[in-house]
TIKOLPA-90979 format. One record per residue (C-alpha): residue in three letters; x, y, z. Coordinates in nm, 4 decimals, padded with zeros to 6 digits. Example, Ala and Ser with C-alpha at 12.3 -4.5 7.8 and 13.67 -1.06 7.14 Angstrom:
<mimars>
[ALA; [01.2300; -00.4500; 00.7800]];
[SER; [01.3670; -00.1060; 00.7140]];
</mimars>
This chain:
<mimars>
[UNK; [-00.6518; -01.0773; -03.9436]];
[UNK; [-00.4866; -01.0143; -03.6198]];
[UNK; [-00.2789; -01.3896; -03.4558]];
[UNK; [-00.4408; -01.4597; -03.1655]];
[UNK; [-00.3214; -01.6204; -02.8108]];
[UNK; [-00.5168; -01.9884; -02.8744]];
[UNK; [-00.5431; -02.0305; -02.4682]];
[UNK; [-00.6288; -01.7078; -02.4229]];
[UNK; [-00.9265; -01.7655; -02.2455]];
[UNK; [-00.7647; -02.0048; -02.0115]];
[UNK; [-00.4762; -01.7221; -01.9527]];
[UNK; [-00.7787; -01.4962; -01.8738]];
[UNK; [-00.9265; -01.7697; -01.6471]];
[UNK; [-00.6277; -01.8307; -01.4494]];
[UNK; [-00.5533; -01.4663; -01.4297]];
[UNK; [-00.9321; -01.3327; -01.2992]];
[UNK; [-01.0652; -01.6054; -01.1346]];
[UNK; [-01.0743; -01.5558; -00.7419]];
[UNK; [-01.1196; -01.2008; -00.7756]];
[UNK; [-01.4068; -01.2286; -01.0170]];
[UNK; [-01.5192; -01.5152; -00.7872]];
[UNK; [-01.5322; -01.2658; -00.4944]];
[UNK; [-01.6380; -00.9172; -00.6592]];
[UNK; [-01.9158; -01.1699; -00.8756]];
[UNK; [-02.0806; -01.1762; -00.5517]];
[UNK; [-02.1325; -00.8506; -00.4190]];
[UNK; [-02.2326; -00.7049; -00.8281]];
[UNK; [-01.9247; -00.4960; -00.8649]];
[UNK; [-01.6891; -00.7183; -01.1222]];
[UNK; [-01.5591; -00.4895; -01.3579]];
[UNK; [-01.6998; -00.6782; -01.7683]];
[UNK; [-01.8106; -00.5672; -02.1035]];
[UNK; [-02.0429; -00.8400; -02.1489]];
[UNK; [-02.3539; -00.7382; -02.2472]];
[UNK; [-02.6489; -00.8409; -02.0029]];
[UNK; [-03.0248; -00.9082; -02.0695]];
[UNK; [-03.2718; -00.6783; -01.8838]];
[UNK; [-03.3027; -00.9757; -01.6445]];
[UNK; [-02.9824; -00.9458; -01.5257]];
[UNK; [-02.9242; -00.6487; -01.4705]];
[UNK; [-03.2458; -00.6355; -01.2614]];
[UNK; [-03.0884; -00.8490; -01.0706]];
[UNK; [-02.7236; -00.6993; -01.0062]];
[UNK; [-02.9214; -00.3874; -00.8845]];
[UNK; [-03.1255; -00.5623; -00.6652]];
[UNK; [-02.8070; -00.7570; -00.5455]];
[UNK; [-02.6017; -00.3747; -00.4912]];
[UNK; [-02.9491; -00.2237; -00.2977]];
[UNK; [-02.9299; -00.5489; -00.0548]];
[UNK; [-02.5204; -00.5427; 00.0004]];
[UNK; [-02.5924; -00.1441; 00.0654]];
[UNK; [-02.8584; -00.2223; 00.2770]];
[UNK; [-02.6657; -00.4753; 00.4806]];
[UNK; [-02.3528; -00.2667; 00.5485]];
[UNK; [-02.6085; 00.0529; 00.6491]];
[UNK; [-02.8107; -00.1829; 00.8874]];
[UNK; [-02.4662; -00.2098; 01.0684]];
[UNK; [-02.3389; 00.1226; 01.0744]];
[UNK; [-02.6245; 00.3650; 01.1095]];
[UNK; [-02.7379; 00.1292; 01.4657]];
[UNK; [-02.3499; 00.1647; 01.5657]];
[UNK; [-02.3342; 00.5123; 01.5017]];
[UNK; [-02.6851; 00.5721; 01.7138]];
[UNK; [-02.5533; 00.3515; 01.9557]];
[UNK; [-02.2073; 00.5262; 01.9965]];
[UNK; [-02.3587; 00.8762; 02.0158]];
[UNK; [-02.6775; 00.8496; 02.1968]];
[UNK; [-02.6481; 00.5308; 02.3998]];
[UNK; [-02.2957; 00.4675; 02.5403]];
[UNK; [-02.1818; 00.6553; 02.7982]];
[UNK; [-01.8874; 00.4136; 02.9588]];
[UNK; [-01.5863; 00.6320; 02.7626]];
[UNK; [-01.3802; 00.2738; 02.7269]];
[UNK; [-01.6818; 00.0964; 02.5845]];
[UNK; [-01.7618; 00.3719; 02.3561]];
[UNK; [-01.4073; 00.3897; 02.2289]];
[UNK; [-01.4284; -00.0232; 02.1815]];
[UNK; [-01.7676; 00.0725; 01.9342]];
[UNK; [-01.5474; 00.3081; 01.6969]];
[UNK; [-01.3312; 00.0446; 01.5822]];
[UNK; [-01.6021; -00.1395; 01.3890]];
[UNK; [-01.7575; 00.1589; 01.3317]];
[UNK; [-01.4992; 00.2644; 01.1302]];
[UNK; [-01.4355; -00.0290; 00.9477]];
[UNK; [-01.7680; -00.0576; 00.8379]];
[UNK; [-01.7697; 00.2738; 00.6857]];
[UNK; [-01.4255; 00.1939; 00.5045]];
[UNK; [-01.6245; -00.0873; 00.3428]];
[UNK; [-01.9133; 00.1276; 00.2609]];
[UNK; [-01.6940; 00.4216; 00.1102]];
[UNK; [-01.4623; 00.1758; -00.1041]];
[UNK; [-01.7988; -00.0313; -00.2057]];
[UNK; [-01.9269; 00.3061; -00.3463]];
[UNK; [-01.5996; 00.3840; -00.5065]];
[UNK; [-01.6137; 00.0654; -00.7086]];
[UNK; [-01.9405; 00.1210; -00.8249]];
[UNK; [-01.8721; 00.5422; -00.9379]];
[UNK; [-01.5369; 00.3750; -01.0892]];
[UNK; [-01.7137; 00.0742; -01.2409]];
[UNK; [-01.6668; 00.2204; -01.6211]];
[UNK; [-01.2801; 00.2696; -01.5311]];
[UNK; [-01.3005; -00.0506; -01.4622]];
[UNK; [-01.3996; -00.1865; -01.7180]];
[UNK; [-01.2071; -00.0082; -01.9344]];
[UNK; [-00.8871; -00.1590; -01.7382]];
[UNK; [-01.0268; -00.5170; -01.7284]];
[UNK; [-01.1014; -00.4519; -02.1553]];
[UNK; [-00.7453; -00.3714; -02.1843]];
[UNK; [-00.6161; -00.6708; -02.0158]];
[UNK; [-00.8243; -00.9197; -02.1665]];
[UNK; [-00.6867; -00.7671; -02.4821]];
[UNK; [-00.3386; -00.8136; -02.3813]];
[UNK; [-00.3815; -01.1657; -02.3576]];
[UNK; [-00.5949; -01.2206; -02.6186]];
[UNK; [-00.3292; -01.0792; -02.8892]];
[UNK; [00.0253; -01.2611; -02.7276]];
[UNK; [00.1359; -01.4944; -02.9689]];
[UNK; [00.5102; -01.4736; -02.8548]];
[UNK; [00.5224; -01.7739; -02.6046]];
[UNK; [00.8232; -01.5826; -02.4486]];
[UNK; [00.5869; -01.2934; -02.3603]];
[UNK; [00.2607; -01.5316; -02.2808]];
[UNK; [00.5373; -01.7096; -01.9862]];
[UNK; [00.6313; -01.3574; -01.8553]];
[UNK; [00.2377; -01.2475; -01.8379]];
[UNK; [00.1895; -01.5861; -01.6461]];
[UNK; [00.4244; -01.5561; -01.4237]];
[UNK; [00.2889; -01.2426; -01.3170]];
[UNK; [-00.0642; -01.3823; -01.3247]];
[UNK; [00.0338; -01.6517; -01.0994]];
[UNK; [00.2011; -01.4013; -00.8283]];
[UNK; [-00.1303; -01.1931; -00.9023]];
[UNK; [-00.3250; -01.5027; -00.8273]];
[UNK; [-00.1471; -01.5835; -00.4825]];
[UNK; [-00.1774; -01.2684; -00.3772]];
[UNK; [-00.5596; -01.2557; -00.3946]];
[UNK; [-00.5978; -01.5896; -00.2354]];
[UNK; [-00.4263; -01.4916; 00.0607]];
[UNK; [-00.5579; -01.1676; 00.0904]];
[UNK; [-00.9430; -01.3450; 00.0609]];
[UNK; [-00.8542; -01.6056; 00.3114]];
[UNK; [-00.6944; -01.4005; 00.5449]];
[UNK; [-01.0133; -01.1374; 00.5699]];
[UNK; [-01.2941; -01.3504; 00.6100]];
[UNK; [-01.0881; -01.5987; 00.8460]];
[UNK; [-01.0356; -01.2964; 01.0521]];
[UNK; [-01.3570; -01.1152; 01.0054]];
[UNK; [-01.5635; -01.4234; 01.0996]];
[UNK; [-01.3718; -01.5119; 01.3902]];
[UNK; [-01.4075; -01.1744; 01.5175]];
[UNK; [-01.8213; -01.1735; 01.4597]];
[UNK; [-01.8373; -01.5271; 01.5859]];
[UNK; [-01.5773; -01.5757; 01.8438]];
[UNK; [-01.6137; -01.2099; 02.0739]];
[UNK; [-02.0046; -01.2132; 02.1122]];
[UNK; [-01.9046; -01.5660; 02.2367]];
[UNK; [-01.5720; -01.4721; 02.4378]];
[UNK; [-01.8201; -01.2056; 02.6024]];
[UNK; [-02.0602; -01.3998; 02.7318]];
[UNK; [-02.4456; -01.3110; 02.8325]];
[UNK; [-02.4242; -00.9986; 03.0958]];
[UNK; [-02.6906; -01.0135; 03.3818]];
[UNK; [-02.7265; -00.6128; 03.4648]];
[UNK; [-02.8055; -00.5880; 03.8601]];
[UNK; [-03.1394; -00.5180; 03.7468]];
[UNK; [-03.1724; -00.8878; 03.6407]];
[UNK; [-03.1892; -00.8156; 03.2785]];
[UNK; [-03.0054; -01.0779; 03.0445]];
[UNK; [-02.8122; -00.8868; 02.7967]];
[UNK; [-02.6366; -01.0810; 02.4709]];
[UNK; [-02.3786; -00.9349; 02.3019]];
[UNK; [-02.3680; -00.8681; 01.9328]];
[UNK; [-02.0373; -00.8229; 01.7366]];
[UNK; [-02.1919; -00.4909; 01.5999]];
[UNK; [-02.3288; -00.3022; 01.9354]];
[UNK; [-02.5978; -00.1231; 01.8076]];
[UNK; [-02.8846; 00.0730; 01.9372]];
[UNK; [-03.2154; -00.0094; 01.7592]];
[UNK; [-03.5253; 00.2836; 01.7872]];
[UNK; [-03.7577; 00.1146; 01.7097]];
[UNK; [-03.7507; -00.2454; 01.8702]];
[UNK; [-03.5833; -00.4337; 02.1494]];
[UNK; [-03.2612; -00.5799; 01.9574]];
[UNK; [-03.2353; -00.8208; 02.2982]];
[UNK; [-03.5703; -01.0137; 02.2567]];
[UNK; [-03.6517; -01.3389; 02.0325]];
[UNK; [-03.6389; -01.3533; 01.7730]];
[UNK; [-03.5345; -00.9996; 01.7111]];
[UNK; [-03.1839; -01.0868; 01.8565]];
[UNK; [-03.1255; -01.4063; 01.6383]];
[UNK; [-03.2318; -01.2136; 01.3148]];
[UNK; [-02.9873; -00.9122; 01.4033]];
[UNK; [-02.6998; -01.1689; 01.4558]];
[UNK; [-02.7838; -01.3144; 01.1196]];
[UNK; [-02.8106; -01.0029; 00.9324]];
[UNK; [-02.4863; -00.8851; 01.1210]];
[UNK; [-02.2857; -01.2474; 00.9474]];
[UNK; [-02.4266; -01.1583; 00.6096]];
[UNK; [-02.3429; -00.8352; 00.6304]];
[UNK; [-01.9806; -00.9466; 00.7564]];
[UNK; [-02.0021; -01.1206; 00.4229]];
[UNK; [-02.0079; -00.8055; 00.2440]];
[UNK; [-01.7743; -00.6277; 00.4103]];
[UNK; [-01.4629; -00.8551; 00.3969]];
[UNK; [-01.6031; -00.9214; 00.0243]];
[UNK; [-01.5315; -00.5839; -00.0731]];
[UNK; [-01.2280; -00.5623; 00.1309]];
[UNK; [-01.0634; -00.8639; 00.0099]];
[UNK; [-01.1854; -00.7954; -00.3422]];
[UNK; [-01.0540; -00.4340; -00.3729]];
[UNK; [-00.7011; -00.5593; -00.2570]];
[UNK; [-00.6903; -00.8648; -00.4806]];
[UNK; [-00.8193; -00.6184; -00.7882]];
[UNK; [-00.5824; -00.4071; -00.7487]];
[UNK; [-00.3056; -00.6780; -00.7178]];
[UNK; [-00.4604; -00.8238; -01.0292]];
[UNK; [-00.3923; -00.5057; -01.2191]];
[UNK; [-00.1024; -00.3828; -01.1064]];
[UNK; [00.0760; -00.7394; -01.1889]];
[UNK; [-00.0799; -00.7462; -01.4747]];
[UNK; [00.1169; -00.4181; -01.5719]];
[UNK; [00.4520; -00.5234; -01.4371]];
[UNK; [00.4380; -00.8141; -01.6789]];
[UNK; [00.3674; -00.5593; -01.9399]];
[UNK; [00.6306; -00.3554; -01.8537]];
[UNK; [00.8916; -00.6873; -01.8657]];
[UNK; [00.8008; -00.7186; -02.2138]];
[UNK; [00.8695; -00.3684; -02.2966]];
[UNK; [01.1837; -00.4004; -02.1940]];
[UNK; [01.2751; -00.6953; -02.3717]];
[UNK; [01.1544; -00.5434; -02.6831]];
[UNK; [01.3542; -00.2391; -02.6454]];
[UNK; [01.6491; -00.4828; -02.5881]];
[UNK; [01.5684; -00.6841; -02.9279]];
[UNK; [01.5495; -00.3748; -03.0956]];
[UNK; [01.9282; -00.2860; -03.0898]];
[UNK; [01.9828; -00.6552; -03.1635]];
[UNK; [01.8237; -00.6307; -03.4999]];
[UNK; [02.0352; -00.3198; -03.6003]];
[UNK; [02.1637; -00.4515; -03.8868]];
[UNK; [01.7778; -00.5835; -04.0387]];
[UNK; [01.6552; -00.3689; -04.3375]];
[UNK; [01.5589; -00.0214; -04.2185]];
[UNK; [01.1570; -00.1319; -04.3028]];
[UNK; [01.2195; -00.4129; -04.0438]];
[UNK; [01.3375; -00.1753; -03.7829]];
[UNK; [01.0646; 00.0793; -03.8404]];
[UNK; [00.7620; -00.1921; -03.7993]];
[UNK; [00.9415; -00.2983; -03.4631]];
[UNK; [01.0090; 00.0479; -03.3158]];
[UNK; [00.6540; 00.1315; -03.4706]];
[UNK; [00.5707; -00.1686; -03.2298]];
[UNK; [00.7100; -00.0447; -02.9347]];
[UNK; [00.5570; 00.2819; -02.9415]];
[UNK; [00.2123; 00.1155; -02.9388]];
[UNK; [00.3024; -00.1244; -02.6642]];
[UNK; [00.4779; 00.1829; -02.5191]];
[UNK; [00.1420; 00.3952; -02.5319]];
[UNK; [-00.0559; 00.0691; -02.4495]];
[UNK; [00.0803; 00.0203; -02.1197]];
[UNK; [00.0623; 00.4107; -02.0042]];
[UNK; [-00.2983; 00.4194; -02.0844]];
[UNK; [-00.3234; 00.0998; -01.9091]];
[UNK; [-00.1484; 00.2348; -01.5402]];
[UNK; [-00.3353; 00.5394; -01.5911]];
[UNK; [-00.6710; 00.3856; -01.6051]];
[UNK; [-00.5642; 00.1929; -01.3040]];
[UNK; [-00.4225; 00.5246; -01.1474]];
[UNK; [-00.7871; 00.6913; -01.2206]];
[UNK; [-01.0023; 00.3781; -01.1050]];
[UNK; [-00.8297; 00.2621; -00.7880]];
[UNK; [-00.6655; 00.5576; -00.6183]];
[UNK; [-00.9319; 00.6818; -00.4132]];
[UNK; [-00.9957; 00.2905; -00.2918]];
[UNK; [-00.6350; 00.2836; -00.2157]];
[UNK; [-00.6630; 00.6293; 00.0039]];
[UNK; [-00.9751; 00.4993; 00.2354]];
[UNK; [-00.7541; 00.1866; 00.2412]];
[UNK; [-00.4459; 00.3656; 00.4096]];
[UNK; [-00.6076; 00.5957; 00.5764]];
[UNK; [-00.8934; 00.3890; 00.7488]];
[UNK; [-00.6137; 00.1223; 00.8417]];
[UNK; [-00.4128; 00.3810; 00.9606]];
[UNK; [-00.7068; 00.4349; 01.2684]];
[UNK; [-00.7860; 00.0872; 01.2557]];
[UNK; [-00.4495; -00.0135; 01.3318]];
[UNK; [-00.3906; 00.1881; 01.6298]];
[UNK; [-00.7398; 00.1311; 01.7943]];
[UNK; [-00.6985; -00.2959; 01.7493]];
[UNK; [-00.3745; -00.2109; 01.9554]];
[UNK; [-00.5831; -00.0909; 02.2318]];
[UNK; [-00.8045; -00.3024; 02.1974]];
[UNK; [-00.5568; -00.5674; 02.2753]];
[UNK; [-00.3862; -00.4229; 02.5653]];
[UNK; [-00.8067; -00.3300; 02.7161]];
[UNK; [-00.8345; -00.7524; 02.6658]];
[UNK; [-00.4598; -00.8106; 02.8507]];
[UNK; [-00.5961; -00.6295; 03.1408]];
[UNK; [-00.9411; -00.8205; 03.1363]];
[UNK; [-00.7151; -01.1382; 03.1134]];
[UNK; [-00.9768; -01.1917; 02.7827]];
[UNK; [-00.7356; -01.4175; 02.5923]];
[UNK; [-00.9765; -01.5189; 02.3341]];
[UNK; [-01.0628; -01.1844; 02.2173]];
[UNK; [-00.7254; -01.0878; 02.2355]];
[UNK; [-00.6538; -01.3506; 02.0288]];
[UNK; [-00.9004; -01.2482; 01.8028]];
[UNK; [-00.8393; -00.8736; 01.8033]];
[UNK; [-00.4718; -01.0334; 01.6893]];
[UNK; [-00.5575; -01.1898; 01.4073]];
[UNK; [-00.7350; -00.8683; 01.2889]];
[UNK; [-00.4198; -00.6875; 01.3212]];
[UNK; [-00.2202; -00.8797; 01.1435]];
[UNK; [-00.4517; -00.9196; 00.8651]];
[UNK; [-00.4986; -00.5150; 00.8600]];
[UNK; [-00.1651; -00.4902; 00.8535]];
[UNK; [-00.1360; -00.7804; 00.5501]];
[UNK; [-00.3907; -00.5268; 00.3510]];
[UNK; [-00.2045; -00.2174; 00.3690]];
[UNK; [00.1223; -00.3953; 00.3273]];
[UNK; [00.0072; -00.5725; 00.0019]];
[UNK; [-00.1257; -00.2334; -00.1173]];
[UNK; [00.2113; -00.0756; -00.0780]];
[UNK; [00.3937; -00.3631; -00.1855]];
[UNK; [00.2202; -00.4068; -00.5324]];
[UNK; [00.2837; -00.0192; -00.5563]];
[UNK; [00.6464; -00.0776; -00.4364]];
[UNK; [00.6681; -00.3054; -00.7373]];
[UNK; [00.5193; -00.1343; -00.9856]];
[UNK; [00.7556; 00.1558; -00.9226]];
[UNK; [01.0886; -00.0891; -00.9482]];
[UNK; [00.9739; -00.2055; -01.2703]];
[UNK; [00.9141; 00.1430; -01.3964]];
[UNK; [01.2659; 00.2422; -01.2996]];
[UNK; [01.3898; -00.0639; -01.4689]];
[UNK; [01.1823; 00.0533; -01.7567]];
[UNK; [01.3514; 00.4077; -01.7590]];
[UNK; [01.7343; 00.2441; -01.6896]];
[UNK; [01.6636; 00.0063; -02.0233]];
[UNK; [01.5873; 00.2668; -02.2248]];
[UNK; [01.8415; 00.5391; -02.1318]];
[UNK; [02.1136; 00.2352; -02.1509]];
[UNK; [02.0582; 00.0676; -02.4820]];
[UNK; [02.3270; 00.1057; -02.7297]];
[UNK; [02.1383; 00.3004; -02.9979]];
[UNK; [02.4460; 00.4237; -03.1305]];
[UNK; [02.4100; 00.0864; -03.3086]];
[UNK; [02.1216; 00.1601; -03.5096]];
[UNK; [02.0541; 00.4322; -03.7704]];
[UNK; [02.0675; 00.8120; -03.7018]];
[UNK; [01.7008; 00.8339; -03.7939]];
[UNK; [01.5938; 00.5380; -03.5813]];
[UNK; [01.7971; 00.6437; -03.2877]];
[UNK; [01.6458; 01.0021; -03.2766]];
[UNK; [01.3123; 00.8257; -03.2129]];
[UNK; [01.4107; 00.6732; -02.9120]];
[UNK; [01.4303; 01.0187; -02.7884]];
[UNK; [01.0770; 01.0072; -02.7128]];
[UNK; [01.0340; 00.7139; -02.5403]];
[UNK; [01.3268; 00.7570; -02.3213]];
[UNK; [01.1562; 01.0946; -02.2257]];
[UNK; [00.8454; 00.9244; -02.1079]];
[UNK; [01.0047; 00.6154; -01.9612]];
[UNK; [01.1496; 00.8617; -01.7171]];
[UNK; [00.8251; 00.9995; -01.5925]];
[UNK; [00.6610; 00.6677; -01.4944]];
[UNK; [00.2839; 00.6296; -01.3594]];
[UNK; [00.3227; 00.5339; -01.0087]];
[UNK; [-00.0009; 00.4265; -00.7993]];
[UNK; [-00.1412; 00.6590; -00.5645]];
[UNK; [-00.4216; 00.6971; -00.2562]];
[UNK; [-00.5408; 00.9430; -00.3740]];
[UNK; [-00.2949; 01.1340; -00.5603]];
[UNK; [-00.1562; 01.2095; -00.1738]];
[UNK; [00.0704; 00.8964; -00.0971]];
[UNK; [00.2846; 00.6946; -00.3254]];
[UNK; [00.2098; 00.3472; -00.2494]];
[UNK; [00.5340; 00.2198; -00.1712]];
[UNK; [00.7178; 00.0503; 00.1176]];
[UNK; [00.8153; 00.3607; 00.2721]];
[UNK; [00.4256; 00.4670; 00.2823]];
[UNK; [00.3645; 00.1533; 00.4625]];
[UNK; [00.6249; 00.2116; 00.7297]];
[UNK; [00.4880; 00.5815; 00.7397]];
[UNK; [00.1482; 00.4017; 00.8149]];
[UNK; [00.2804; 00.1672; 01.1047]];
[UNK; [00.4488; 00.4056; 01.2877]];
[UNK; [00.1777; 00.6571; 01.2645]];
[UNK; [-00.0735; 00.4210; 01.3851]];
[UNK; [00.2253; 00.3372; 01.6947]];
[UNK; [00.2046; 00.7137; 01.7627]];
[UNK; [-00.1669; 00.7585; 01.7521]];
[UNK; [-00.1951; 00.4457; 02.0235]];
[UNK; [00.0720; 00.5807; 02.2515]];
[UNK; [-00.1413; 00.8995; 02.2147]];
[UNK; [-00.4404; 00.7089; 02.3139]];
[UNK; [-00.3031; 00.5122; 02.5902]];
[UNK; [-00.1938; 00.8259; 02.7552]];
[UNK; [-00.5294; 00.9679; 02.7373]];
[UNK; [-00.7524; 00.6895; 02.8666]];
[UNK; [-00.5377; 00.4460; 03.0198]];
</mimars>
């Protein structure tokens, strides 16, 4: 039988736990735990309701942006949540096509842990785990502290409009234009506001819980990649064990070798087109919250520029912790590919040596992560993203301003 990692399921814990916590909620955590029909009853019924809640905001903003808005500045202050809705909409529907990908990830890592016994390695996969872990908290508490103050605090900031036909008109954080009903009459108002903060809940939900996924994997894989290199390391040192010895470990290596490509490509195949609505949609984002902001200096709104502040920087916290977990993930590879084309296998015998051959080979064509299969995540992509958001807004300012 197979040694097993006795804290395992701690490790695991400690690992998962605040993105579980937030993907848990909106019936898109990635597990191979089998459910009873109950259950699964019930995470459909959960996925129909956070569906219906993000299309009860964006087909009303879409009517209301096309039919109903004329003013050309109001109209372009609609498209901004407009288009962050459907982000959230297109990623949520990404997670759930990828959900078997998934799964097959989150299998692999819980296997990883499961089957450390080397307390060297276990501290390594912490480590990670913990960085993993920060990451995600951040990335949670800086969405919804945003995203709430921005559905809360401009409807507020606003203030009720009296038209100079003496109609009373309250603002919503999601303008919207409703067919069917009067959307400014009690209680119809009240329940659209309410609807609009739940569905707020599953927005930055699947926002925050993409990013913090996708940090949990990819550090989970760096860590992986740390003990690859120290067993390639170990290898040479045990040049002089019995040539059964040195088989079982490079035998070893192989399969951890093999184990973490599989692993980066199944995070390659189940993230990447999450990661390409990410920098693209941020990339709009980005330069319409700039004009937003400089619409609010001239209104001398300092609240909701405030506000629309705070959503910038946390738009640009996503997209920089999606290229900066790529950014990582490629340094490690390289580190990967330097170890293995500088260890002194001159040491070891001529038939052990030749099967380093291989792995050198693929240690120089490391799995990088991808929106898309278009952009390498990496730092470079996210000062691509910056200054083509910059552009777009000085583009925009010329235009309307």
């Amino acid at each position: 039988m197979a040694l097993e990692n006795g804290n395992y399921e701690n490790d695991i814990n400690l690992t998962v736990h605040v993105s579980r916590g937030v993907l848990k909620l909106i019936g898109v955590w990635p597990t191979r735990t089998r459910r009873s029909v109950a259950k699964n009853i019930s995470l459909i019924l959960l996925r129909i309701l956070c569906h219906f809640l993000l299309s009860f905001i964006f087909i009303p903003s879409l009517l209301h942006v096309i039919l109903k808005e004329k003013d050309p500045r109001r109209k372009l202050k609609s498209v901004g949540p407009l288009c962050y809705c459907l982000m959230a909409i297109l990623k949520y529907t990404v997670l759930l096509c990828r959900e078997e990908k998934l799964k097959d990830c989150m299998t692999l890592l819980e296997d990883d842990w499961r089957q450390v016994v080397i307390e060297k390695d276990r501290l390594t996969m912490l480590e990670n785990a913990r960085i993993g872990r920060s990451i995600a908290i951040l990335c949670v508490g800086f969405v919804f502290i945003s995203g709430f103050s921005y559905r809360i605090i401009v409807p507020i900031s606003r203030g009720t409009i009296i038209t100079a036909q003496n109609i009373t008109i309250r603002p919503l954080a999601h303008a919207g234009y409703f067919v069917f009903f009067d959307h400014q009459e009690t209680p119809n108002y009240e329940i659209i506001y309410t609807i609009q903060i739940m569905a707020g809940f599953v927005t930055y939900s699947v926002t925050s819980g993409a990013c913090s996924l996708a940090a949990l994997y990819i550090l989970h894989a760096c860590g992986q990649l740390k003990i690859l290199i120290r067993r390639m390391e170990e290898l040479v040192k045990f040049s002089n064990a019995k040539s059964s010895e040195i088989d079982e470990k490079i035998a070893m290596l192989v399969k951890h070798h093999m184990r973490v490509n599989s692993f980066l490509m199944g995070i390659e195949n189940a993230m990447q087109h999450t990661c390409l609505v990410e920098v693209v949609g941020c990339t709009l984002v980005l330069c319409l919250l700039g004009y937003y902001i400089i619409m609010e200096w001239q209104d001398s709104n300092a609240l909701a520029m405030l506000t629309y502040t705070v959503l910038l920087v946390t738009f640009i916290f996503n997209i920089f912790i999606y290229c900066f977990i790529g950014e990582l993930l490629t340094d490690q590879a390289l580190k990967v590919a330097t170890a293995s084309c500088t260890l002194e296998w001159f040491h070891l015998p001529n038939r052990t040596a030749r099967c380093l051959i291989l792995i050198m080979a693929i240690s120089n064509r490391p799995v990088k992560m991808t929106a898309g299969k278009l952009i390498d995540l990496s730092l470079n992509s996210f000062g691509a993203v910056v200054r083509t958001s910059v552009a777009y807004l000085n583009m925009l300012r010329a235009t309307s301003i």
